[in-house]
C-alpha positions in Angstrom: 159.0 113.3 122.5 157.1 111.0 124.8 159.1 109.2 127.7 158.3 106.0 129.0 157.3 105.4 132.3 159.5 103.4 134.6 159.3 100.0 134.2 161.6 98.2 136.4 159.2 94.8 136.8 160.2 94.1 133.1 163.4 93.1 132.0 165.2 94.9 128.6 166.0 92.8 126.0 169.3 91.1 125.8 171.2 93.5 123.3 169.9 96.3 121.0 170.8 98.2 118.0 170.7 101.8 116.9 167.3 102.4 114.8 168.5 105.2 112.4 166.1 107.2 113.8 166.5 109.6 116.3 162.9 110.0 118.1 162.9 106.5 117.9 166.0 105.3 119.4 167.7 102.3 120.2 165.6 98.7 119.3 165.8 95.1 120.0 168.5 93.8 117.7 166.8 91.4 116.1 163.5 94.2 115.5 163.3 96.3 112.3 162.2 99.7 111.2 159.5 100.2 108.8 156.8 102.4 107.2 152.9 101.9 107.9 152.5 102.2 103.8 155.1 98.9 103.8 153.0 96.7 106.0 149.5 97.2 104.7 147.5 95.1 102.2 145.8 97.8 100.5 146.1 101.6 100.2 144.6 103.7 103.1 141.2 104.8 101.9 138.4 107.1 104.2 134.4 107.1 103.4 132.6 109.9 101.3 133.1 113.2 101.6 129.7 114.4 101.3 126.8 113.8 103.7 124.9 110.5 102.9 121.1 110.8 104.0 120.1 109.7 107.1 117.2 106.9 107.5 115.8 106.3 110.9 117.4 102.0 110.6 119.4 100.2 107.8 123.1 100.0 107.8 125.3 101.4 110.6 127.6 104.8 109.6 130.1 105.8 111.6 132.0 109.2 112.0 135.1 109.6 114.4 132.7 109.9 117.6 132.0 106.0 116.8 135.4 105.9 118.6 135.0 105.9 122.6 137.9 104.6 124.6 139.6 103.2 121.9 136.5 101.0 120.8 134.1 101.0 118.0 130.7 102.2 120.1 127.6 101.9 117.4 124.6 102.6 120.2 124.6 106.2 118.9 125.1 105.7 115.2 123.6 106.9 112.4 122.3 104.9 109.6 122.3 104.9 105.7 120.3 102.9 102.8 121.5 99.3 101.4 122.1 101.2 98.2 124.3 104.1 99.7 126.2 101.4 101.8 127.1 99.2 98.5 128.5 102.4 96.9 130.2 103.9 99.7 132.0 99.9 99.9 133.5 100.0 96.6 135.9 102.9 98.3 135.6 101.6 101.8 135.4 97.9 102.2 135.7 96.7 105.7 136.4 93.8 107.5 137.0 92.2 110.8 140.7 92.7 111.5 140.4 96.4 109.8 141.7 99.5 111.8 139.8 102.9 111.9 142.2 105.7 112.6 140.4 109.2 113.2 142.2 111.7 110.7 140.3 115.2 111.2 138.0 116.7 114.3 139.7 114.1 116.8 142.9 112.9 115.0 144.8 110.1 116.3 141.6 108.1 117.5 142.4 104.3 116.8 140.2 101.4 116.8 140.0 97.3 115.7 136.8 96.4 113.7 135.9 93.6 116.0 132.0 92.9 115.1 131.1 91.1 111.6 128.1 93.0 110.4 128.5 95.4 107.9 128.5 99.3 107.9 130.5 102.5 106.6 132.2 105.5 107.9 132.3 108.8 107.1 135.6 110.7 105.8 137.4 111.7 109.5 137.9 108.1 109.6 140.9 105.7 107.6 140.1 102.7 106.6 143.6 100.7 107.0 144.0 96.8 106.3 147.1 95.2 107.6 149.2 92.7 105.8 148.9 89.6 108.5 152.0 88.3 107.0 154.1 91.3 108.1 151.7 92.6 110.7 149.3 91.1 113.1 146.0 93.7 113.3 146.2 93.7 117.2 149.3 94.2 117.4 149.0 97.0 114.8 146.4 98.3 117.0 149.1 98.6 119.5 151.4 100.2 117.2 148.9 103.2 116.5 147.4 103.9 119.9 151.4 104.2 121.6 152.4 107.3 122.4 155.2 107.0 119.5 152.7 107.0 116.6 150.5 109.9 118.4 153.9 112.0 118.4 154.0 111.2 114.7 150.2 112.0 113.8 150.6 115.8 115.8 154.0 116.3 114.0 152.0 115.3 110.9 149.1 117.3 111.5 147.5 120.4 110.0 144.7 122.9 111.7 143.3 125.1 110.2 139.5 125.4 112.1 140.3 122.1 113.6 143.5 119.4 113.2 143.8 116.7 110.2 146.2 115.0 109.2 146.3 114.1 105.3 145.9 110.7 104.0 149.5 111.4 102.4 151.1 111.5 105.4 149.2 108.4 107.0 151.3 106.0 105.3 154.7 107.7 106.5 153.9 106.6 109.9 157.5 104.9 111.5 157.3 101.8 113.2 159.7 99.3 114.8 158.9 95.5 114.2 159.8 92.1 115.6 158.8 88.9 114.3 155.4 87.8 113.8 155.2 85.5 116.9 157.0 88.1 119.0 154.3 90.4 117.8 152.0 88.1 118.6 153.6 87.6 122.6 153.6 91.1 123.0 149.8 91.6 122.0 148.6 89.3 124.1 150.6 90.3 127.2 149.0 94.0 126.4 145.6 92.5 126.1 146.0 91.0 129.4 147.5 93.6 131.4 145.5 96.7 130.2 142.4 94.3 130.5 143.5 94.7 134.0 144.3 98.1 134.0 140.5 98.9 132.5 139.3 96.9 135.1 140.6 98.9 137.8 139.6 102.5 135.5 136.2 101.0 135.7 136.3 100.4 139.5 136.9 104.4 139.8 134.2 105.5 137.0 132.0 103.7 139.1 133.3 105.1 142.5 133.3 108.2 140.6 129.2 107.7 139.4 128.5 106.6 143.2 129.5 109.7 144.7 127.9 112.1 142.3 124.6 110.2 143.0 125.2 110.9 146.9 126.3 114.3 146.1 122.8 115.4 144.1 121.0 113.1 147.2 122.8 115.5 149.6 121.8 118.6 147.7 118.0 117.7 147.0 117.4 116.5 150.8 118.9 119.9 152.1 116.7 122.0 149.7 113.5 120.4 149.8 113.3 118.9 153.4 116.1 121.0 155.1 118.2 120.0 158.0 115.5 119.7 160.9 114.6 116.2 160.7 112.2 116.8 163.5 110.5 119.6 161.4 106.8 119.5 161.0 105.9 118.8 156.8 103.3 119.7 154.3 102.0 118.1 151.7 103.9 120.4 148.6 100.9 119.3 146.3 103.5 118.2 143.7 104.0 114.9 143.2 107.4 114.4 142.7 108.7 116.7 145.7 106.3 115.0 148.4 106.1 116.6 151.6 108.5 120.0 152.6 109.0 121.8 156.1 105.7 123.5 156.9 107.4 126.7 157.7 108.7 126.6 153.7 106.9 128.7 151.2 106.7 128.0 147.7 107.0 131.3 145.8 107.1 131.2 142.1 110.8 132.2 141.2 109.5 135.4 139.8 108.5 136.7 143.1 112.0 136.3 144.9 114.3 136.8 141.1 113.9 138.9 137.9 115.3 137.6 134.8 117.1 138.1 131.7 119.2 137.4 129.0 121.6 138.3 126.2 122.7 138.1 122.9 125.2 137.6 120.7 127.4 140.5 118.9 127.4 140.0 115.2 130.6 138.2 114.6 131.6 139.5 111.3 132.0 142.5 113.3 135.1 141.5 115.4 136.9 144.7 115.1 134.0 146.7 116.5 132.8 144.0 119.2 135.6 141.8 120.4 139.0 142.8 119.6 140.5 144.3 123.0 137.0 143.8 124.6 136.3 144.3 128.4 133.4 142.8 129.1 133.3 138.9 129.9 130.5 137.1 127.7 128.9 133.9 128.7 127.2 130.7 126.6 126.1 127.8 127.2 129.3 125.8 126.7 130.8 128.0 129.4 128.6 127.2 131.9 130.1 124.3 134.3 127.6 123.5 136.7 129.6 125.2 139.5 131.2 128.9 140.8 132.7 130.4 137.2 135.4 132.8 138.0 136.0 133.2 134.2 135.2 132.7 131.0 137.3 132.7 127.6 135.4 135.5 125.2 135.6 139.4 126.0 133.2 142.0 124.1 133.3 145.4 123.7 131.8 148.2 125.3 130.2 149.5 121.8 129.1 145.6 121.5 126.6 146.1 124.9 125.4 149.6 123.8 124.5 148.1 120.2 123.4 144.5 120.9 120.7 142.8 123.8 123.9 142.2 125.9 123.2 144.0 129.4 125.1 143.6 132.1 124.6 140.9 135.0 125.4 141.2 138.1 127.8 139.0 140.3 125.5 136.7 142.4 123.1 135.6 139.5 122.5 132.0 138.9 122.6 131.1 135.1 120.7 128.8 133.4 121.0 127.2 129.9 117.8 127.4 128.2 118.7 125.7 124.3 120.1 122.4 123.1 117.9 119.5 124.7 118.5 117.3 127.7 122.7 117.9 127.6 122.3 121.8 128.1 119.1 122.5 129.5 119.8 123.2 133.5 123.1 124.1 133.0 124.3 126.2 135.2 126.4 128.3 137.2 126.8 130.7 140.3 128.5 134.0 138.6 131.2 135.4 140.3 131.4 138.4 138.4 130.1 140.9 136.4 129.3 139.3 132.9 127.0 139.7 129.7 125.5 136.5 128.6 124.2 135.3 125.5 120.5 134.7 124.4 120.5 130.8 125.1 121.8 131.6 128.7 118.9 132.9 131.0 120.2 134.8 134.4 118.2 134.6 137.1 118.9 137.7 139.5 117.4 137.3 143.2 116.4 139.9 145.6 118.9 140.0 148.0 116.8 140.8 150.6 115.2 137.5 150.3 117.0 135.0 148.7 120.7 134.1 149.2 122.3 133.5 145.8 124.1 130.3 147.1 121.0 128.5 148.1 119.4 129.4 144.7 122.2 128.1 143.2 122.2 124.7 145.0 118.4 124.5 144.2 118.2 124.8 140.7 121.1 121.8 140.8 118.3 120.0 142.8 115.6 121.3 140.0 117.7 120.2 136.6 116.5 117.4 135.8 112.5 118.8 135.6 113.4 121.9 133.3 112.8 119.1 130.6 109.2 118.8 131.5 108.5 122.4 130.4 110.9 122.1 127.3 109.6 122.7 124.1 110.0 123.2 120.4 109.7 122.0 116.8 113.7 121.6 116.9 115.1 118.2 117.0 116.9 119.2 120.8 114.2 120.9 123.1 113.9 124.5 124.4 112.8 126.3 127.6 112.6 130.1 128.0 112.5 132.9 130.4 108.7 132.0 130.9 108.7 128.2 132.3 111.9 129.7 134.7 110.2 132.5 136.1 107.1 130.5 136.8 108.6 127.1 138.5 108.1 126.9 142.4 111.0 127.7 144.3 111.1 126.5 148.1 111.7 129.0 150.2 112.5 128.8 154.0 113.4 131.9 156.0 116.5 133.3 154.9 119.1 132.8 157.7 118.0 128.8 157.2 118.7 129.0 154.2 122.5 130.5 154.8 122.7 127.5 157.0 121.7 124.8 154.3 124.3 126.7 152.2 126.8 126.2 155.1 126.3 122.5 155.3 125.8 121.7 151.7 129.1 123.4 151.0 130.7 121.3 153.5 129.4 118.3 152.6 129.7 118.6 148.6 134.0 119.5 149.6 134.0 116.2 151.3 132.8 114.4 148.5 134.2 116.6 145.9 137.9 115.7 147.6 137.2 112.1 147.2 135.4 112.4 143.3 138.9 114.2 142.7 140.9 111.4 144.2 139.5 108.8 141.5 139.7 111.4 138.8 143.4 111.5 139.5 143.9 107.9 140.4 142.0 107.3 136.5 144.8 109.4 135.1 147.6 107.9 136.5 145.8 104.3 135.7 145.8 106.0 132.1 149.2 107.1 132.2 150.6 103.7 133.2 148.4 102.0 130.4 149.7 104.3 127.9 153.4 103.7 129.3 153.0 100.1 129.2 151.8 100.3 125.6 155.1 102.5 124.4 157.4 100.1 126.3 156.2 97.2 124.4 155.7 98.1 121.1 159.2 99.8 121.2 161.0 96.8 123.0 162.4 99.0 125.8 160.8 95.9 128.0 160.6 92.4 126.7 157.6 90.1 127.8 158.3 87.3 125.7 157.1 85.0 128.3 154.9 87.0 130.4 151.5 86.4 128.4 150.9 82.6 129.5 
């Protein structure tokens, strides 16, 4: 069960009782218990369960990614006809007040219809409509974001290739109630202080975006002016790049790398190439723009003498070539001795030549122009072998280059220490939010009076 945080700048209600319910504890005396199914208007209901067809504007349709930090977000929406929006309604009516709870892929998601134009949703999502004279819809809100009703919706869930949780068991959810004004108290005090919490999660996000920025400033100055600021330049006769050191060449990456990629092992083939494989195997969604020590999937040695899967040796920087702006560029510095995948392109330098570190720090300077070469009739963009092996890589001698890597490592753990800092100081931010949340809606604190 979930424990609350210590809260010792609230006071605990005057007297409580014994809720009947063991996970749930002791409540405010004058609180009851009750079932979500007891406190709603109308039955829980989700949208269709086949997939409407898409039209480039008309009415908004939302799946459980319209959830994002516990709002309804429609700038990435898809959208459906007038005519499949007034069927879909006679299932799924909604209204202002509403709550969307995400019931399969990402269960548990909660969100308040706050806007007044119309639109649908898709079946992860359920449609629930409080009962205002039992329930107040923020405060309900409240109810199904704590950490009390997330217990109940994993206990509740099923998985099979990914978690649901069945609109059966939606209306068992548990709750503890006070009166509506108290309700009413308490949802404004949580509006008000996790308004303020939010604030202060913004502050870091933004600290957070700040220090990336400077971190990818860092790493393109060192690679494509290096650290001589006295240097003599060049014109680079690209447009983008400006001047470089005049002592830099600007070899195609061909002429300091080979390249290659992989495949991917039939999978209705486990037994023969993955049970009890050896041989670590790479995509795209294990790449993490960083040193990877490891990755999750294994094949097997009959799997590399059957399939395009060679081996690649530890040094090679990796490059995702599929799946549009989001992918292409990924990358990685490989640490060990992997096979990769066919949408993974490895790019193996001479050693002699090129130090793998400095190739690895300029192709994070180089990501965002892979998409200038992308191509295809697919509705997310490709790049292959060809446009890698033939982009300009700049080259200084290669002991300067060591000492770019030197520096650039130094620097990127100075501002990789403080990135870390506001990730953690987010979580804890998050972890106090939650906790204030649970303490509320369960009485264990009692803010009647703190919400002027």
């Amino acid at each position: 069960m979930p424990e609350v945080m210590n809260m010792g700048k609230y006071k605990p209600y005057p007297s409580y009782k014994d809720s009947g319910i063991e996970w749930l504890g002791q409540i405010p005396l004058d609180w009851s218990t009750n079932r979500l199914k007891n406190i709603i208007r109308a039955s829980i209901t989700d949208g269709p369960h086949t997939t409407p067809v898409f039209i480039d504007s008309g009415i908004p349709f939302l799946s459980v990614d319209g959830i994002q930090n516990g709002e309804l977000v429609f700038d990435k929406c898809r959208y459906i006809s007038q005519e499949d929006h007034k069927e879909y309604k006679k299932k799924a009516d909604i209204e202002k007040d509403d709550i969307l709870l995400g019931k399969a892929a990402s269960i548990g998601k909660v969100a308040r219809v706050k806007v007044d134009f119309e639109f649908s949703i898709w079946s992860p999502l359920a449609l629930i409509k409080p009962n205002l004279n039992k329930v107040l819809a923020p405060y309900l809100e409240y109810l199904l974001k704590s950490p009390l009703t997330q217990y109940q919706i994993q206990q509740l869930s099923t998985s099979n290739t990914q978690q649901n949780i069945s609109m059966a068991d939606i209306p068992k959810f548990i709750f503890s109630l006070p009166a509506i004004n108290e309700q009413k108290a308490i949802a404004n005090f949580l509006d008000q202080e996790t308004g303020k919490i939010d604030l202060l999660i913004e502050k870091q996000q933004a600290m957070i975006a700040l220090l990336k920025e400077k971190r990818q400033a860092v790493i393109s100055h060192a690679v494509t002016k290096g650290l001589n600021p006295n240097a003599p330049l060049k014109d680079s006769g690209i447009q983008w790049l400006g001047q470089i050191p005049e002592h830099w060449e600007q070899p195609k990456i061909k002429w300091v790398a080979n390249t290659d990629s992989g495949g991917t092992p039939n999978t209705s083939k486990q037994d023969l190439y993955y049970e009890d494989g050896i041989y670590p195997w790479i995509r795209t969604t294990d790449l993490n723009n960083a040193l990877l020590f490891d990755t999750p999937i294994k094949i097997t040695e009959k799997a590399v003498a059957e399939t395009a899967c060679s081996i690649i040796p530890e040094g090679s920087v990796l490059l995702g070539m599929y799946g549009g702006a989001g992918t292409i560029g990924k990358h990685s510095l490989l640490k060990f001795n992997s096979t990769i995948n066919q949408a993974v392109c490895a790019v193996i330098p001479d050693a002699n030549k090129v130090v793998s570190e400095y190739l690895h720090y300029f192709v994070q300077h180089y990501r965002p122009y892979w998409m200038v070469g992308a191509e295809g009739t697919r509705k997310d963009p490709n790049i292959g072998q060809d446009t890698i092996r033939e982009a300009k890589y700049l080259f200084p001698p290669k002991m300067e280059q060591q000492e770019i890597v030197d520096y650039l490592d130094n620097q990127t753990k100075k501002i990789d220490t403080l990135i870390e800092k506001s990730q953690q100081a987010i979580e804890l931010l998050k972890e106090r939010k939650t906790a204030l949340i649970s303490a509320a809606v369960t009485g264990k604190i009692d803010v009647r009076g703190n919400d002027e």
